[in-house]
VOPAGU-2260 file (C-alpha; in pm, 1 decimal, decimal comma):
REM VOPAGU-2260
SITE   aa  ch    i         X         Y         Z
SITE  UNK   A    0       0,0       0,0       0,0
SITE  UNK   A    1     235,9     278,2      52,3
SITE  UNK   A    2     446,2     159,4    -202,6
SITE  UNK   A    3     153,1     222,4    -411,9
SITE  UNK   A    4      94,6     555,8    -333,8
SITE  UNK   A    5     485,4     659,4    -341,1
SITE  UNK   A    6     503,7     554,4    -739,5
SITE  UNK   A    7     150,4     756,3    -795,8
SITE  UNK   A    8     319,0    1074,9    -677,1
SITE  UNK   A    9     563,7    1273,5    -926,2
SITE  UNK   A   10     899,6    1198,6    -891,9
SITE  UNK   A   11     970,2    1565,0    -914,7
SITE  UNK   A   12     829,3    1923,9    -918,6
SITE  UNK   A   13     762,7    2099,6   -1240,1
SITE  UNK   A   14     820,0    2476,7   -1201,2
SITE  UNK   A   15     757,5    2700,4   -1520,8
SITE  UNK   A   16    1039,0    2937,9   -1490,1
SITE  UNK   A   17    1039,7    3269,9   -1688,6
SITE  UNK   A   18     686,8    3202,9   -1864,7
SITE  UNK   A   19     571,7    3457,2   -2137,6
SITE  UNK   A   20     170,5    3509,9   -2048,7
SITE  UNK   A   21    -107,6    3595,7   -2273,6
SITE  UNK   A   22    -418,3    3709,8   -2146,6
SITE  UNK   A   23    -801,4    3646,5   -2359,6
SITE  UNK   A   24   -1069,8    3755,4   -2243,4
SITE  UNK   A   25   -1440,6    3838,6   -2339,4
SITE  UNK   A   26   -1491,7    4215,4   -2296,8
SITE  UNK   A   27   -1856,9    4257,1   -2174,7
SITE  UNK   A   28   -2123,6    4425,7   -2381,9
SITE  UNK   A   29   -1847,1    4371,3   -2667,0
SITE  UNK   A   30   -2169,8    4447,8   -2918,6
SITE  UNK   A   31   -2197,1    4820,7   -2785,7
SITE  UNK   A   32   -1812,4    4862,3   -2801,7
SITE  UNK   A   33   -1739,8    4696,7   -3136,8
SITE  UNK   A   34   -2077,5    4940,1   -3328,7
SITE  UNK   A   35   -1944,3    5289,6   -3141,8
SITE  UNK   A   36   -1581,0    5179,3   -3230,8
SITE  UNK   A   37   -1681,9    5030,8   -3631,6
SITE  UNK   A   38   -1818,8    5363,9   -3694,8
SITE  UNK   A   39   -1495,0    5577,0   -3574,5
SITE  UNK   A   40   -1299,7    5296,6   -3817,1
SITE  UNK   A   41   -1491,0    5364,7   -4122,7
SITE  UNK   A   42   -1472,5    5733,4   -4053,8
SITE  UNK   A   43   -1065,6    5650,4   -4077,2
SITE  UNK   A   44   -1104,2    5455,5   -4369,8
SITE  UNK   A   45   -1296,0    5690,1   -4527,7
SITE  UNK   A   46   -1024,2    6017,4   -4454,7
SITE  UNK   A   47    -751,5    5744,9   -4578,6
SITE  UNK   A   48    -820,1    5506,2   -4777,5
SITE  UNK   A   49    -474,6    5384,6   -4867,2
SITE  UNK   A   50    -370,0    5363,6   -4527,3
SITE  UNK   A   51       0,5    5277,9   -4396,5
SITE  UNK   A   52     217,3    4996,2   -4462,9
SITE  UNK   A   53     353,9    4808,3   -4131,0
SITE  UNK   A   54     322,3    4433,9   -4085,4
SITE  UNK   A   55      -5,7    4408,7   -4299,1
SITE  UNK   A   56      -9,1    4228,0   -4606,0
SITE  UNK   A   57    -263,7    4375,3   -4854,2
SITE  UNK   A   58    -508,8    4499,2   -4583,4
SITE  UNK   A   59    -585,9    4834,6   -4420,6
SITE  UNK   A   60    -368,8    4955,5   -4158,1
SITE  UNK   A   61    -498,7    5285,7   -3990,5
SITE  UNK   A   62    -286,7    5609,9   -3858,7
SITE  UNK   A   63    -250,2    5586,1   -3504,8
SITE  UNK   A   64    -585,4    5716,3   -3319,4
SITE  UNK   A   65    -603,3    6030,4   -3165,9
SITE  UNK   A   66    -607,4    5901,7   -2807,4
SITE  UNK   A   67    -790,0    6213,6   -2675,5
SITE  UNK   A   68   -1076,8    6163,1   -2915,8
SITE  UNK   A   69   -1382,8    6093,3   -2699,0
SITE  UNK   A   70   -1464,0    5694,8   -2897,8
SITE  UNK   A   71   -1102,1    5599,9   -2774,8
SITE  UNK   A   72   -1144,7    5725,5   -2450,3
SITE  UNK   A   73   -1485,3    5520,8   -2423,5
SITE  UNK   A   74   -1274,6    5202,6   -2589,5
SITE  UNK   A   75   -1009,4    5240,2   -2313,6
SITE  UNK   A   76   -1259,7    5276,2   -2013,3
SITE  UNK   A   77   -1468,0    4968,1   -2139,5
SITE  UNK   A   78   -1160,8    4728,9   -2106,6
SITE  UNK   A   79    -999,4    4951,6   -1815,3
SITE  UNK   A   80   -1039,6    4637,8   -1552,8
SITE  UNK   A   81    -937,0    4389,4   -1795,8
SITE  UNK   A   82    -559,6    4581,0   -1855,1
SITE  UNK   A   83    -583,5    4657,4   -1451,4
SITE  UNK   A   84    -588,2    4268,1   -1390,4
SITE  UNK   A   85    -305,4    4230,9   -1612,0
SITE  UNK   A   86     -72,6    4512,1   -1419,6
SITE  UNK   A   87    -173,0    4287,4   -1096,8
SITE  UNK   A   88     -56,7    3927,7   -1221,2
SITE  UNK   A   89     250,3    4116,9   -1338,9
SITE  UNK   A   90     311,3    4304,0    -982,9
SITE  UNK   A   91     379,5    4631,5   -1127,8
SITE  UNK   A   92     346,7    4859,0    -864,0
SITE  UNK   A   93      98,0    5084,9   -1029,0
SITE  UNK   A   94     126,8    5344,6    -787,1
SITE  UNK   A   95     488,3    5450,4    -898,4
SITE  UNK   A   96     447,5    5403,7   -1236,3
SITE  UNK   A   97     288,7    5602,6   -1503,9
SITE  UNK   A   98      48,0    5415,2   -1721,4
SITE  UNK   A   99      44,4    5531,2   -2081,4
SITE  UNK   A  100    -113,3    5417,4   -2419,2
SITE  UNK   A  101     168,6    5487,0   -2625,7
SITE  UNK   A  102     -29,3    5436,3   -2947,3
SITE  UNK   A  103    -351,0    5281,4   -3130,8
SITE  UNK   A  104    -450,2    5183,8   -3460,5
SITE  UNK   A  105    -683,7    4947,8   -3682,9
SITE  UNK   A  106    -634,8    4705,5   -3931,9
SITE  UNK   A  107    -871,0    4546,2   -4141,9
SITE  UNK   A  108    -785,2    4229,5   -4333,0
SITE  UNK   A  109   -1009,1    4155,1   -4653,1
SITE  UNK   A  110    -987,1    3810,7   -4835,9
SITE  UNK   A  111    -635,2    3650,8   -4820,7
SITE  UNK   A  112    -475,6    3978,3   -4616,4
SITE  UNK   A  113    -257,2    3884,8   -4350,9
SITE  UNK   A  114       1,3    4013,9   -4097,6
SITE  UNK   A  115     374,3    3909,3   -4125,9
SITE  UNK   A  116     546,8    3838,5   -3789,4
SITE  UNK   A  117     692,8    4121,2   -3626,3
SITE  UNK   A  118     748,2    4249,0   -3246,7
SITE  UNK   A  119     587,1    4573,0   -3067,7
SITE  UNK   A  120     939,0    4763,5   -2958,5
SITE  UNK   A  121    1004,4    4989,3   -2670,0
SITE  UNK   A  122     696,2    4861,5   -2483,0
SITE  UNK   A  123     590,3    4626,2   -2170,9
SITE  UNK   A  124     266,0    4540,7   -2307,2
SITE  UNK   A  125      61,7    4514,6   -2651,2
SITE  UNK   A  126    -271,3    4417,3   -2755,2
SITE  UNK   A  127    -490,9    4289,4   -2983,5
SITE  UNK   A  128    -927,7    4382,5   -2972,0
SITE  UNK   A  129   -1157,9    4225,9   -3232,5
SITE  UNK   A  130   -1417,3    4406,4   -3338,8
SITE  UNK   A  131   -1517,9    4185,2   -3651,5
SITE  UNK   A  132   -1386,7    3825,3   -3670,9
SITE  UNK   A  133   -1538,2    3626,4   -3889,1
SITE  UNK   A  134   -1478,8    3252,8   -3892,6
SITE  UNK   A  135   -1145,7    3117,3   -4067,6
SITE  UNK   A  136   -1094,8    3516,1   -4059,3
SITE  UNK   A  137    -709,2    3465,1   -3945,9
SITE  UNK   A  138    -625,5    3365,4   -3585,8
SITE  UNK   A  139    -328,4    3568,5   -3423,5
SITE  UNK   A  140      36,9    3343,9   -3330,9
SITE  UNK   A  141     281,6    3364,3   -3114,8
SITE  UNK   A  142     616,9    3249,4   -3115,9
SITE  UNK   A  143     893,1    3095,4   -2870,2
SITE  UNK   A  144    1120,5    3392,1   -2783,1
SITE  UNK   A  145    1381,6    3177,5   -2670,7
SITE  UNK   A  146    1601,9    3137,5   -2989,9
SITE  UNK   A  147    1770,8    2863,1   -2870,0
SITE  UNK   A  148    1461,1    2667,6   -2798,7
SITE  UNK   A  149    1389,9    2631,7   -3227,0
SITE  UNK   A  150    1728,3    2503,3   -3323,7
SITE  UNK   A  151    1655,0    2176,2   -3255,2
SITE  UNK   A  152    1306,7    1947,6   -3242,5
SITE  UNK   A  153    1315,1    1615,5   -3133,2
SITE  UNK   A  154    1038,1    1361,3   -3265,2
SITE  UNK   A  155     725,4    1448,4   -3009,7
SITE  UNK   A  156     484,8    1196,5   -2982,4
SITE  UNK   A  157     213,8    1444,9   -2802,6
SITE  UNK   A  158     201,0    1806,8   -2882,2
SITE  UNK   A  159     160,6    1994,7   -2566,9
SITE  UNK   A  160     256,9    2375,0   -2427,1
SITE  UNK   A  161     596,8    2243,0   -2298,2
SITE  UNK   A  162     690,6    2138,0   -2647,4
SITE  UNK   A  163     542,8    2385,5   -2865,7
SITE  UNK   A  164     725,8    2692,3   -3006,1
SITE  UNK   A  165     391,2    2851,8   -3119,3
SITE  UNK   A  166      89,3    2934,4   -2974,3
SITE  UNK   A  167    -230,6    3018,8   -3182,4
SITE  UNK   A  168    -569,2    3190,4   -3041,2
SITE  UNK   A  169    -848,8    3173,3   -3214,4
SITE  UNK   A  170    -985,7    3501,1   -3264,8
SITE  UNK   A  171   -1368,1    3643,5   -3231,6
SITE  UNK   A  172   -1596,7    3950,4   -3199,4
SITE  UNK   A  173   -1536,8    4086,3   -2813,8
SITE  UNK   A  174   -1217,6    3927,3   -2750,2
SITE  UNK   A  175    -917,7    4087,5   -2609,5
SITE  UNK   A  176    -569,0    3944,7   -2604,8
SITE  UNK   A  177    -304,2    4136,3   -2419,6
SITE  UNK   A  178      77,5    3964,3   -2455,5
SITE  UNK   A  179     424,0    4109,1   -2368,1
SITE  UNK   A  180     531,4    4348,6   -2667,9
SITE  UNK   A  181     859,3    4105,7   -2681,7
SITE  UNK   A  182     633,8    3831,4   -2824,7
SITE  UNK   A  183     750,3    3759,6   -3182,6
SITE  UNK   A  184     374,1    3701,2   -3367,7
SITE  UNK   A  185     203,1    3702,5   -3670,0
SITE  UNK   A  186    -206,3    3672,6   -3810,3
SITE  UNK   A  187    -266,3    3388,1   -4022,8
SITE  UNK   A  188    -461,8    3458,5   -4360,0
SITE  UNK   A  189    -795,3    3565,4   -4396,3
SITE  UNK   A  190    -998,8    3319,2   -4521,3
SITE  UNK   A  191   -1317,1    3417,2   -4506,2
SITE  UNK   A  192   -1497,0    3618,7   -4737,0
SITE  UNK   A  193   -1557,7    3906,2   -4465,7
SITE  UNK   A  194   -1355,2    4127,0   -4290,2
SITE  UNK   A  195   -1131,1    4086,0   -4014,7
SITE  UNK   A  196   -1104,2    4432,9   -3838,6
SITE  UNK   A  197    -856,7    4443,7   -3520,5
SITE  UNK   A  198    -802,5    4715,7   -3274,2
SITE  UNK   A  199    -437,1    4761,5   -3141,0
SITE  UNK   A  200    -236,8    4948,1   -2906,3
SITE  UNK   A  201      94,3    4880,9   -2672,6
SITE  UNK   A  202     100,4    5008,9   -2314,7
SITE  UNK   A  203     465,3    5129,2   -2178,2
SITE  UNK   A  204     529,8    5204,5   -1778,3
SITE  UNK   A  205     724,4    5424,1   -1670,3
SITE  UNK   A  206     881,9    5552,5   -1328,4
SITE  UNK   A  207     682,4    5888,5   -1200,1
């Protein structure tokens, strides 16, 4: 008998040191948000249609938002406690340190757009809001930042999140993914025949 429960127990601990988080969650009364926010969009789209070139491939990328404009101040209040629980599980001491929205923009993704990998530099934390996400529509990836880690892959006989060097979230209306601006990632093609429009901004700290 206690021989039996001795080889049920682990023979070790299994700490996950120096883990890279990503929060999802479902904003509440995403509907209201995503119509007051879809009209500020097309209101962008419409002043610039070409739009600016970063990591999108054929799609619409906005101008960074006016931050002071009273939609974005609404869009930042309505997900206030969701980027509040985030400076908690990260024990910044938000007392000490200014919180700032460094920037914001949109991009829309038609048919076959996508979004080549790329990082969010000088920042602590980025994020990604859906306001239309169709199905097959392109879910966002992320990628191992430990270079190291990709050199070599051994034959796995189980995928799980100790041997995986990407990470994919499915994407849909409502849903907000905040991830450390290190995080290498990338959105996967639209393949939908709708739109895929995302809101995005980083988030910097920084000592008062």
């Amino acid at each position: 008998m206690i021989k039996k429960d001795y080889m049920s127990k682990r023979l070790s601990d299994l700490n996950l040191a120096f883990s890279s988080p990503i929060w999802t969650s479902l904003i509440v009364n995403y509907k209201d948000i995503n119509s007051r926010m879809l009209e500020y969009i097309d209101l962008l789209k419409s002043q610039d249609p070409k739009g600016k070139y970063k990591s999108n491939m054929t799609g619409w990328h906005s101008d960074n938002f006016d931050l002071k404009k009273e939609q974005v101040i609404f869009f930042v209040n309505s997900i206030s406690k969701n980027l509040n629980q985030t400076f908690q599980d990260m024990g910044w001491d938000t007392a000490n340190n200014e919180i700032k929205i460094t920037n914001m923009w949109s991009i829309i993704n038609y048919k076959n757009s996508f979004n080549a990998r790329h990082i969010h530099p000088n920042n602590y934390i980025s994020a990604a809001y859906y306001v239309k996400a169709p199905k097959n529509s392109g879910n966002i990836v992320f990628y191992d930042p430990r270079s190291e880690n990709v050199i070599r892959t051994p034959i796995i006989s189980k995928t799980n999140k100790l041997n995986s060097n990407v990470f994919s979230v499915e994407v849909q209306e409502g849903l907000l993914v905040l991830f450390p601006s290190y995080l290498h990632h990338s959105v996967d093609i639209n393949k939908s025949e709708k739109e895929r429009i995302v809101i995005s901004f980083n988030i910097d700290l920084r000592n008062k």
